[in-house]
C-alpha positions as a Python dict, from the first residue, in 0.01 Angstrom:
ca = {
    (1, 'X'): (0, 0, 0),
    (2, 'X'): (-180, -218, 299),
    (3, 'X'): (-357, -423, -18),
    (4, 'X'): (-57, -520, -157),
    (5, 'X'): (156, -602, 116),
    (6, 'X'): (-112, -836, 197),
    (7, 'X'): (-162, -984, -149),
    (8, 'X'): (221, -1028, -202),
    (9, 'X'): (224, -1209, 151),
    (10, 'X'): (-62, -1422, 29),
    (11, 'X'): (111, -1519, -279),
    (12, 'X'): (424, -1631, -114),
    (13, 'X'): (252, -1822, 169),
    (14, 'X'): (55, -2009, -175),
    (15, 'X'): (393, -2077, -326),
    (16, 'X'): (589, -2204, -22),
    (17, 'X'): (347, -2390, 67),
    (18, 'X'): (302, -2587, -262),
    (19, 'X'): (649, -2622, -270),
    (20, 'X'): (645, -2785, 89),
    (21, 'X'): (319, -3017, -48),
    (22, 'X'): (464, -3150, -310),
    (23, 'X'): (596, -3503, -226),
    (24, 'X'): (685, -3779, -460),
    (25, 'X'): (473, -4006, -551),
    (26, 'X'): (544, -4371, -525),
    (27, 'X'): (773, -4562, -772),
    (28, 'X'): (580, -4726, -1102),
    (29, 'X'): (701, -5025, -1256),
    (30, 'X'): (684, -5077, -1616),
    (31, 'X'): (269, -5189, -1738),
    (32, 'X'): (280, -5604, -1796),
    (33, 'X'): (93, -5623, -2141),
    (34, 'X'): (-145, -5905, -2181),
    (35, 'X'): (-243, -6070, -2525),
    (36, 'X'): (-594, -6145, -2519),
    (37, 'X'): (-665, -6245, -2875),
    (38, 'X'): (-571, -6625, -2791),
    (39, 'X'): (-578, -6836, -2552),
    (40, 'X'): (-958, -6873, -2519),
    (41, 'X'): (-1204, -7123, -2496),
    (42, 'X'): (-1565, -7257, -2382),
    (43, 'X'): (-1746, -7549, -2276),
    (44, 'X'): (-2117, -7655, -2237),
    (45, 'X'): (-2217, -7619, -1887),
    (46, 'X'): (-2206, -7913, -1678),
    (47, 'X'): (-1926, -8042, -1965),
    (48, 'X'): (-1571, -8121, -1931),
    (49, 'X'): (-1460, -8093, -2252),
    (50, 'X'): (-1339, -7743, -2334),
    (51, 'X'): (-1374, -7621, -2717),
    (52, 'X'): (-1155, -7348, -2850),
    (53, 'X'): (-1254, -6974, -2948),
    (54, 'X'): (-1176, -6721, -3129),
    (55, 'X'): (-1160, -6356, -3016),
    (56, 'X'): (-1287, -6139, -3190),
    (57, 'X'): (-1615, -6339, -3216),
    (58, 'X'): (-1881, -6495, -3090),
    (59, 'X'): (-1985, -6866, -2914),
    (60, 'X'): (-2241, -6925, -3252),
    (61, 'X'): (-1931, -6906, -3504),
    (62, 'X'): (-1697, -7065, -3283),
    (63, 'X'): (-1938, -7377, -3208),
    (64, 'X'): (-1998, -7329, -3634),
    (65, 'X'): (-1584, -7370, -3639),
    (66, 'X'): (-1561, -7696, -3392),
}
């Protein structure tokens, strides 16, 4: 009878106390989506000029494309 007193104690002490832990967690906003397949480009180091690229790809087909 002592074991279960005890182990009905314990569970209530578990359950108010995750009751009493449980706080709410900060506000989210809504995720800002970015487009990343435009809008790139590359230039020769020590260059100005910037040349435009493509995404998906790579800087020997978009040099093959300027």
């Amino acid at each position: 009878m002592k074991k279960k007193t005890i182990l009905i104690s314990s569970i209530l002490l578990l359950l108010i106390g995750g009751i009493y832990s449980c706080k709410p967690g900060p506000e989210y906003s809504v995720p800002e989506i970015l487009n990343l397949n435009e809008g790139w480009s590359f230039q020769m180091e020590g260059d100005t000029d910037r040349l435009p690229a493509g995404v998906p790809g790579c800087v020997h087909t978009d040099l093959l494309a300027n």
